[in-house]
C-alpha positions in Angstrom: 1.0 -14.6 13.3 1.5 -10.8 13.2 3.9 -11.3 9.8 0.4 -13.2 8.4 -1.7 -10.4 9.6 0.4 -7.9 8.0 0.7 -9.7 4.6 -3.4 -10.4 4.8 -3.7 -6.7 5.4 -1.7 -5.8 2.4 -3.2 -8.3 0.4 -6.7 -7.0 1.4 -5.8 -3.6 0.8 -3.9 -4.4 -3.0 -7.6 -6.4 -4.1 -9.6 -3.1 -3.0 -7.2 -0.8 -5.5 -6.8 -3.5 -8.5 -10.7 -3.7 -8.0 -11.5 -0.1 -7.6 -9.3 0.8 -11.3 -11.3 -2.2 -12.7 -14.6 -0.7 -11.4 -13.5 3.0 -12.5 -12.4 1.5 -16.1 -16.3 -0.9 -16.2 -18.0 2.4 -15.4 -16.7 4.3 -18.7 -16.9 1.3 -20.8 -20.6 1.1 -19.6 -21.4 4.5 -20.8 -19.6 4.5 -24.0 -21.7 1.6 -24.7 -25.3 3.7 -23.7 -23.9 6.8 -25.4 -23.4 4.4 -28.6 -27.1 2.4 -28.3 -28.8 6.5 -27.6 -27.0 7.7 -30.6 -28.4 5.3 -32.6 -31.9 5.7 -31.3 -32.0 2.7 -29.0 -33.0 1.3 -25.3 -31.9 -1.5 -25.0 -28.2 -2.5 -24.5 -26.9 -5.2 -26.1 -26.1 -9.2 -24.4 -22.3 -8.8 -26.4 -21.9 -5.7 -24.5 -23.7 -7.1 -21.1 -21.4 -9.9 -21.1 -17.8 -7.9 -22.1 -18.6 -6.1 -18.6 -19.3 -9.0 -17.0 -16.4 -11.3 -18.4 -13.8 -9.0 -18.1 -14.9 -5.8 -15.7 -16.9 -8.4 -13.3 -19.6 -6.9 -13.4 -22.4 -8.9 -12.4 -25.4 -8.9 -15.0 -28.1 -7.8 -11.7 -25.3 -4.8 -11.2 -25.6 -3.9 -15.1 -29.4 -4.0 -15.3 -29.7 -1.7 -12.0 -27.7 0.7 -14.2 -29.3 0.3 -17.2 -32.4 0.8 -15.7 -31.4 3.9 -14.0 -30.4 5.9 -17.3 -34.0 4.6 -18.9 -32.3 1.6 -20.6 -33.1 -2.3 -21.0 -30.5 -5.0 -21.1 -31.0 -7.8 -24.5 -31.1 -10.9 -22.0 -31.3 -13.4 -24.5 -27.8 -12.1 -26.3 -26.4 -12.0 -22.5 -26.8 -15.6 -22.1 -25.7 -16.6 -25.7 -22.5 -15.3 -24.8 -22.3 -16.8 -21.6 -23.0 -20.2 -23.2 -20.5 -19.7 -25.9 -17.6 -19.1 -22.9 -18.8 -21.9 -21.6 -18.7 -24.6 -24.8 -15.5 -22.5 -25.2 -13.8 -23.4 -21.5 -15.2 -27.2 -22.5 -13.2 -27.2 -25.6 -10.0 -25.7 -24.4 -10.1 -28.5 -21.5 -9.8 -30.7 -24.1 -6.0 -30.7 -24.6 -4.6 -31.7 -28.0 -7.0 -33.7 -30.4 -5.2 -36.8 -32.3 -6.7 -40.1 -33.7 -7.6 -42.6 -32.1 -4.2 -44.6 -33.1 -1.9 -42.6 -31.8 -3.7 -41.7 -28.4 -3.8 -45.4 -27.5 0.2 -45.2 -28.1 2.9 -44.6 -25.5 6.6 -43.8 -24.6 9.4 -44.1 -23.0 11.5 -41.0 -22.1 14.6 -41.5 -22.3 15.9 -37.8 -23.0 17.2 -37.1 -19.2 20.0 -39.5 -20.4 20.7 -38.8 -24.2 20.2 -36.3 -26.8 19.7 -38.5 -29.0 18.9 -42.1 -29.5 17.9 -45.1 -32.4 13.8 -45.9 -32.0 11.2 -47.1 -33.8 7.7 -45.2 -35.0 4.7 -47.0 -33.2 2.1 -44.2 -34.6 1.5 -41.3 -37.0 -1.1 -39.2 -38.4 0.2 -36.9 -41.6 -1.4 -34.7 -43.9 1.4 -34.5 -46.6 3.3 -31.9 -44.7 2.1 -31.4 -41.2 3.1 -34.6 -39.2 2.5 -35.6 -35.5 4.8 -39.2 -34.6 4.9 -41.1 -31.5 8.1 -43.0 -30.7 8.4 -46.0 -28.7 11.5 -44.3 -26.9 12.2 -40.6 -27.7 14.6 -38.1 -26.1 12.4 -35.2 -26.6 11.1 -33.8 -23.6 7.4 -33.2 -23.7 5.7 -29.6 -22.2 5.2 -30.1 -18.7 5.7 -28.1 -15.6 6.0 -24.6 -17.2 8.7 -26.4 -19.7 8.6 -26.0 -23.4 8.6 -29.0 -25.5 12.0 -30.0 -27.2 12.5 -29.2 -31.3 15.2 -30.9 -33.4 14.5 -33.9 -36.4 13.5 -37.8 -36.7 15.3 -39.1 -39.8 13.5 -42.4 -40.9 16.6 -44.7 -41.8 15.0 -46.5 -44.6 14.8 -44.1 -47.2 16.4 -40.8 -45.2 13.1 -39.0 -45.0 13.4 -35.8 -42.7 11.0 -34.8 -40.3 11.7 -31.1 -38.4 10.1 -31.7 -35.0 8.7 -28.2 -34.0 7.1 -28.8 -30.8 6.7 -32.2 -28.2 3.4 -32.8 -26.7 2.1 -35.4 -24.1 -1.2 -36.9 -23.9 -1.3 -39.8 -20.9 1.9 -41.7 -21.6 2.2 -40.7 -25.3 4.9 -38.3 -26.4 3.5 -36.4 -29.6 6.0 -35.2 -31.6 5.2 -32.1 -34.2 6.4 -31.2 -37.3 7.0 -31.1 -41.0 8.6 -32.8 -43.5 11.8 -31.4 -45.0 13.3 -34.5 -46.9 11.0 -37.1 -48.2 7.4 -38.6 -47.6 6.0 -40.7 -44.5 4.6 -43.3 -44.5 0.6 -43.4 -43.2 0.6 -46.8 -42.1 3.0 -49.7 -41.7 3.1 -53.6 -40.8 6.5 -53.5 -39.8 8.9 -51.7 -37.5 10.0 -48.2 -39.0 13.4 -47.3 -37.6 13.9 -43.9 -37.3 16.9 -42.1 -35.8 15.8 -39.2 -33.1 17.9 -35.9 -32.3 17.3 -33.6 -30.0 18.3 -29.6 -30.6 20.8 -30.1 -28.0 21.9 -26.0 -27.8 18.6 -24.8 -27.3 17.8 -27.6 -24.8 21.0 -26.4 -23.2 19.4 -23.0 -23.0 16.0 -24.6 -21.3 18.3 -26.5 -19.0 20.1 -23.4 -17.7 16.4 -21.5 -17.6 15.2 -24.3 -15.8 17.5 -24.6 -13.0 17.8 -21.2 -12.6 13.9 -20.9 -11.8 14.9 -23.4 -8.5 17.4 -20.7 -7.9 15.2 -18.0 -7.8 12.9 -19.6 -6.0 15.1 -20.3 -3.2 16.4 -16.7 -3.0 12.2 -14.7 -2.8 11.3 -17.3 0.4 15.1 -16.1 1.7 14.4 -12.1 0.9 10.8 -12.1 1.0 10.0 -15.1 3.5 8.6 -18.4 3.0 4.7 -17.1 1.9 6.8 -16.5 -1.3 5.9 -19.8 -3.1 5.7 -20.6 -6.5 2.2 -20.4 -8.4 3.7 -20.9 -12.3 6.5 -20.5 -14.7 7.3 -20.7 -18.2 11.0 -22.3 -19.1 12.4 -21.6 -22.6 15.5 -21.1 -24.2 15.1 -17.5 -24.8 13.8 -16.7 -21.2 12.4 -17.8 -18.0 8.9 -16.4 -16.5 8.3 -17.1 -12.7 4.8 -16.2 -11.1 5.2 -15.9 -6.9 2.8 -15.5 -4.5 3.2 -11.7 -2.7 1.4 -9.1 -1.6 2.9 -5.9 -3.0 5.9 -5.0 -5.8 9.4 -5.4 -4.9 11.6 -2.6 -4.4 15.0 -2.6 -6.2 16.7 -3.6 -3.0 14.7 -6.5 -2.7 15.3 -7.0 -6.8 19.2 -6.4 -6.1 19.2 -8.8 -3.3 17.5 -11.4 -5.0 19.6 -11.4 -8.4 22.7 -11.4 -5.8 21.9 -14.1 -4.3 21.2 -16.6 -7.6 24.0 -15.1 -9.3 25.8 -16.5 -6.0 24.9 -19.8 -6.0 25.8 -19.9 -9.8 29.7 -18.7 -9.2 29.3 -21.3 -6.2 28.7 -24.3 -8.9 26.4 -26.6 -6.6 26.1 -30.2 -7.7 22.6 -30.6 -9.0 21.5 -34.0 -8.7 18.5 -35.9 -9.8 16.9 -38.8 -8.4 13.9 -40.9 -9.8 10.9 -42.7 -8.2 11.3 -41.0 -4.6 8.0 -42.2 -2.4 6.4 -38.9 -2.5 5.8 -38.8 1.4 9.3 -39.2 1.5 10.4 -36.4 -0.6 7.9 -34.3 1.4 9.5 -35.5 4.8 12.8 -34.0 3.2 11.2 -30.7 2.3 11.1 -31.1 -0.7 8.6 -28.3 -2.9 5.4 -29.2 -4.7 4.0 -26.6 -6.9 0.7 -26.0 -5.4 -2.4 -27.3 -7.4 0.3 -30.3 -9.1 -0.8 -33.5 -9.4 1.7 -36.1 -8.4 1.7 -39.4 -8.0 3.0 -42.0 -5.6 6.2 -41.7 -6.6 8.3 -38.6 -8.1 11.6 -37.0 -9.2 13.5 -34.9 -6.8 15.7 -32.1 -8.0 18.1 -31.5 -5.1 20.7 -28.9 -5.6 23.6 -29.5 -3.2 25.5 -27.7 -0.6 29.6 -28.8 -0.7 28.7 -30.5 2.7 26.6 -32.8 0.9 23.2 -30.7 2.8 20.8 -29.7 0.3 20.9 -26.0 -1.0 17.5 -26.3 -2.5 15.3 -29.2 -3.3 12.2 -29.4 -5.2 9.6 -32.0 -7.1 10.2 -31.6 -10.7 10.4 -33.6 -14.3 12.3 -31.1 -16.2 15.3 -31.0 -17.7 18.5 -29.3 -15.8 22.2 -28.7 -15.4 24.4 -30.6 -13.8 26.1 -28.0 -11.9 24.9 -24.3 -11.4 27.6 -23.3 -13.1 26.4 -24.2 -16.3 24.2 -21.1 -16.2 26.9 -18.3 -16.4 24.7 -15.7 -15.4 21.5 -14.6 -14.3 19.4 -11.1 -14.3 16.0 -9.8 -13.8 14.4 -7.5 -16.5 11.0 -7.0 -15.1 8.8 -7.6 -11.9 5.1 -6.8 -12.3 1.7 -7.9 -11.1 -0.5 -10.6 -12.7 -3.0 -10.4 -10.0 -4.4 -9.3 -6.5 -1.4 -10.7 -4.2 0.9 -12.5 -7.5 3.6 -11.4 -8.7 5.7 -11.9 -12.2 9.3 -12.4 -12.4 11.0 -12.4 -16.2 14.8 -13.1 -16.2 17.2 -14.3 -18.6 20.5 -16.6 -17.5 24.0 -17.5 -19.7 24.6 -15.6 -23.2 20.4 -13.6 -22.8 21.9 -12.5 -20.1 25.2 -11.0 -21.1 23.9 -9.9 -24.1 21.0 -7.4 -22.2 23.1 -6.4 -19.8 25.7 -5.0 -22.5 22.1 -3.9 -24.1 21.6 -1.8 -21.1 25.2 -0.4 -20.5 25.3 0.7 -24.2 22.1 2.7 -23.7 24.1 4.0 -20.5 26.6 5.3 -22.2 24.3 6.7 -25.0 23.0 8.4 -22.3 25.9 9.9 -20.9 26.9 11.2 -24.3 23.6 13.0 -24.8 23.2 14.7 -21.0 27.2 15.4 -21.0 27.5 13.1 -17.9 29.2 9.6 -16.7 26.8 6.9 -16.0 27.1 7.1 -12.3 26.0 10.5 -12.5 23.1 10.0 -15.1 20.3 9.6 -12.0 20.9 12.9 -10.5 21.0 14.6 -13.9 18.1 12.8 -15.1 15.9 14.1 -11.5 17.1 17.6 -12.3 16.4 17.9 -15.7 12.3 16.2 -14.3 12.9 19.2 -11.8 13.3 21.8 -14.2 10.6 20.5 -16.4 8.0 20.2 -13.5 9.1 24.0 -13.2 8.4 25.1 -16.7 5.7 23.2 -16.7 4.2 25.1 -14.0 5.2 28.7 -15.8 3.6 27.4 -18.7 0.6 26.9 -16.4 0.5 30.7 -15.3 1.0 31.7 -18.6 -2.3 30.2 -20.1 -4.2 31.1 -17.5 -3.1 34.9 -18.3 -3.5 34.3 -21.9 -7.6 32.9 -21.1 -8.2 35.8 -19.0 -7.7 38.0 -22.0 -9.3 35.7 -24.4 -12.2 34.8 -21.6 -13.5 39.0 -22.2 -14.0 38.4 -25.7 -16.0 35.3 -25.2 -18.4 37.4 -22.8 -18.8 39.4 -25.7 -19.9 36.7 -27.8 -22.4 35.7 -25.0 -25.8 35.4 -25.9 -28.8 36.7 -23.0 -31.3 34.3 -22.1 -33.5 36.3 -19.7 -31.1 38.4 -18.0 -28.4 35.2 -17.3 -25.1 35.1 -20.0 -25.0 32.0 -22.2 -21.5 31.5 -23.9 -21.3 28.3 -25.9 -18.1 28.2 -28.4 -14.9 27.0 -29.9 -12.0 28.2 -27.9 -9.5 26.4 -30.8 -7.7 24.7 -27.4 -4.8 22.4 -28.2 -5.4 20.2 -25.1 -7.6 19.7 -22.3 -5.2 21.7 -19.8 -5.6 24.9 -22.0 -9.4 24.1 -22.3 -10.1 23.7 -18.3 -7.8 26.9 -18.2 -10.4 29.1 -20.2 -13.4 27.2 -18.3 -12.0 28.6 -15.1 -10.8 32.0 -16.3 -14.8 32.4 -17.9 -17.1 31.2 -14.6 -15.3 33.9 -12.3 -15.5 36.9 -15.0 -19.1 35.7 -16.3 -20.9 36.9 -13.3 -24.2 34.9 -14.0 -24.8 32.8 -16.7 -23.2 29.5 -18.0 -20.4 28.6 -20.5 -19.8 25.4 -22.3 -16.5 25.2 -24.6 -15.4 22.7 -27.0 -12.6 21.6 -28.6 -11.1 18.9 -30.9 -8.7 17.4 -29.1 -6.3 14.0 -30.2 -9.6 13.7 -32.9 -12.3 13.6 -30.5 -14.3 16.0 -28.6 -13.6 17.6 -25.1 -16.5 19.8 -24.0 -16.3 21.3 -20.1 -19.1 23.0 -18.7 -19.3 25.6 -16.3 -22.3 27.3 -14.0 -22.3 30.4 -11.9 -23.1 29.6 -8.1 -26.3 32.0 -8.1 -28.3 30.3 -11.0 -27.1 26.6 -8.7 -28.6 28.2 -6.0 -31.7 29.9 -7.1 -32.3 27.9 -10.5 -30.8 24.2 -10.0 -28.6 24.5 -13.0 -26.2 21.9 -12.3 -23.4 21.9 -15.1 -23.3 17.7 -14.4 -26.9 17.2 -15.3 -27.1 19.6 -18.7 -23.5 18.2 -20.3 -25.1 14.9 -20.8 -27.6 16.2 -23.0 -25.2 18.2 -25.1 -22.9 15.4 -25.3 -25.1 13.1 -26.7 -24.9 15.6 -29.9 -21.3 14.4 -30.4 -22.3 10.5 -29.5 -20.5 10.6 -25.9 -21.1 11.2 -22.8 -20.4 12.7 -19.4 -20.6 14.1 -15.9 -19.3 15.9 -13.3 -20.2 18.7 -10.7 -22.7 21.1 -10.4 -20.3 24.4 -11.4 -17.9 22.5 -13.8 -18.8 19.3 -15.7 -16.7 17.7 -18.6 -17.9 15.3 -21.7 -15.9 13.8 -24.7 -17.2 12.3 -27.8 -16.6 10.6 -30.9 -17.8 13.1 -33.6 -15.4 16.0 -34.3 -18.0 16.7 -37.2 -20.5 17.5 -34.8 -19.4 19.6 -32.2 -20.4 23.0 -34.1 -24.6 21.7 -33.3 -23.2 20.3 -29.9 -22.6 24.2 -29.4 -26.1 25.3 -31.2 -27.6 23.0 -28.4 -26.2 24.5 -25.4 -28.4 27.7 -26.1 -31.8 25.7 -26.4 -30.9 23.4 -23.2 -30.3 26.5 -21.1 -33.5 28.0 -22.6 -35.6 25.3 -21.3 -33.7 25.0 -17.9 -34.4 28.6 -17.4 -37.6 28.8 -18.4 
């Protein structure tokens, strides 16, 4: 109970951050979009843009009008719920799966490819176009996608006349294997009285690659609820011959212990070459009774196919519910290393790992960039960690000396800038073009200006990266005695250069898209502060 309590805590805790970044990142697409509808002359905020905050910021259409409203601005309802109604027709049609003709969905299979790689069949269904072709088979070795598995590839060779079909991808629709492709050799025929004997051949290297990939995913599995514990479960995977991708419910990143134990103790079990055995039609309350996995939100039916990788003693090592293709011995897969572990969501995790040759080949990958290394920073590559956090050391350090230095070089340009100040009644009004190459040096001046300024108020733009950065700065006795808050009057000068901004009452910052535009951003400062101080 106090493991769960901990996990729920971190779980809670990781939804509040991933939120608050999503919240932060809604915010500034909300007022690029007003900055863009006020430049143009407009109120009212468009449904396209209503729904984008809503569809992928979650922001709640009630939350967006309340904000609209606030900043003087309508929300185009009718355009909101267009949108909404096109997601919708849109999750309708992608539930659809893959559309075919009538013919060929009322067709079915028999797999066969667990046994062979190839095998002597007949065509019970096709559908061609004179190039693209999609043929059912009344037995076919090609494995359909299913269960995070690719479909197989290879070719059907129609015996009559040696017509040659590529198959690119295998699809199932109820109990009818789909297989798609196009025609090298030949023409097909678009319908038929008789049987049409075809010969069908599996790409039996890369299903060897899918094979390893596949088995090594019940592998990995195994080892995260042995490191991690067993709330590490599997919610998703992608098997291919170029890679495996295995998505794992846990509530924060794994460190490179946890990433070193787990690839220790897969690679294990491969040099331990387990029998991996397979067994059909299993009750599936019995397969459960054995412990066997389901992936969680599977359908199954009343009887499955265990995967049940075996101990020497004959107990299992692993065993799960599955209908993909493996190995029959972990030693098939060679090899097996992680290249990335990342976040996909508030508590789930991401795995990406290659096995056999991939996995060879990247880790010569990264010892060759080792090495390269080495060469460059005159060290071996045991050492190249501790050189690597010096040289970051010494470039924090110049970093900060660069620092001091532009602060010393605004303080002498910040004199000439009050020289350039214009008076509006009694109070110092500096609004220019400092010529800063970043916003660092730009902030720099900001500062250096508001404590030699005395009283008055300074607004300095640059382009920066091709767009605008302006920062605005007040002295604390016209805050106090003339409620000039640099936050409220940067919004009106940013709307000059189509952006927007905010900030604090004695500094403030804005950006914008319109480089072209900043020299009457400037102009505007002096009128604003005229009226503000009038």
């Amino acid at each position: 109970m106090v493991d769960k309590e901990i996990q729920t805590t971190e779980l809670i805790k990781s939804e509040e951050e991933s939120f608050g970044k999503t919240l932060d990142r809604g915010l500034e697409i909300f007022f690029d979009v007003l900055a863009r509808v006020r430049s143009n002359g407009g109120k009212i905020i468009p449904g396209a843009e209503a729904f984008k905050l809503y569809d992928t910021y979650g922001f709640p259409i009630d939350l967006t009008e309340i904000m609209a409203r606030k900043e003087g601005f309508g929300i185009e309802i009718d355009g909101y719920e267009k949108e909404l109604q096109a997601q919708r027709e849109r999750s309708r049609e992608g539930a659809k799966g893959i559309l075919i003709e009538e013919s060929i969905g009322k067709s079915s299979s028999d797999f066969v490819g667990y046994q062979y790689d190839s095998v002597e069949t007949a065509v019970t269904a096709i559908q061609s176009d004179g190039e693209k072709v999609k043929i059912v088979l009344d037995e076919t070795p090609f494995y359909a996608e299913s269960g995070g598995q690719i479909g197989d590839t290879g070719h059907i060779i129609f015996e009559e006349d040696g017509t040659r079909v590529r198959v690119e991808d295998t699809q199932k629709q109820g109990n009818c294997f789909i297989h798609i492709g196009v025609i090298e050799k030949g023409k097909v025929p678009v319908s038929f009285n008789s049987v049409v004997p075809v010969k069908a051949i599996v790409d039996s290297e890369r299903r060897g690659h899918i094979k390893r990939n596949h088995t090594a995913t019940h592998l990995l599995h195994k080892a995260l609820r042995g490191i991690l514990g067993d709330h590490a479960t599997q919610a998703g995977s992608y098997v291919g011959p170029d890679r495996l991708r295995f998505d794992f419910t846990h509530y924060k990143a794994l460190t490179d212990e946890e990433i070193n134990q787990i690839e220790t103790m897969v690679n294990r079990a491969i040099m331990a070459d387990y029998q991996v055995n397979s067994e059909l039609n299993v009750p599936l309350e019995e397969a459960k009774k054995e412990g066997a996995m389901a992936l969680f939100g599977e359908k199954y039916g009343e009887k499955v196919r265990v995967i049940r990788i075996k101990n020497p003693d004959g107990s299992n090592y692993s065993i799960e519910l599955c209908g993909g293709t493996h190995v029959n011995r972990t030693g098939e897969i060679g090899s097996f290393v992680i290249m990335s572990e990342s976040a996909i969501a508030a508590g789930m995790r991401r795995i990406e790992a290659l096995t056999g040759g991939g996995a060879i080949e990247y880790l010569k990958g990264r010892d060759k960039l080792a090495r390269s290394l080495g060469n460059i920073l005159k060290a071996a590559p045991e050492e190249l960690p501790e050189r690597i956090e010096k040289l970051l050391e010494r470039n924090k350090e110049l970093s900060r000396e660069i620092g001091e230095l532009s602060k010393l070089k605004a303080i002498g340009q910040v004199d000439d800038f009050i020289k350039r100040a214009v008076d509006v009644n009694g109070h110092k009004v500096v609004s220019l073009d400092p010529g800063a190459d970043d916003r660092g040096q730009l902030m720099n001046l900001a500062d250096a200006l508001r404590e030699k300024l005395g009283s008055g108020v300074g607004v300095l733009g640059s382009v920066i990266d091709g767009k605008v950065a302006l920062v605005a700065v007040v002295t604390d006795d016209l805050i106090k005695t003339k409620n000039i808050k640099a936050g409220d009057f940067i919004k009106k000068i940013a709307v000059k250069i189509d952006g927007t901004g905010g900030g604090r009452p004695h500094l403030a910052q804005a950006g914008g898209k319109s480089p072209e535009k900043l020299p009457e951003a400037l102009k505007e400062t002096v009128r604003v502060i005229e009226e503000l101080l009038r």
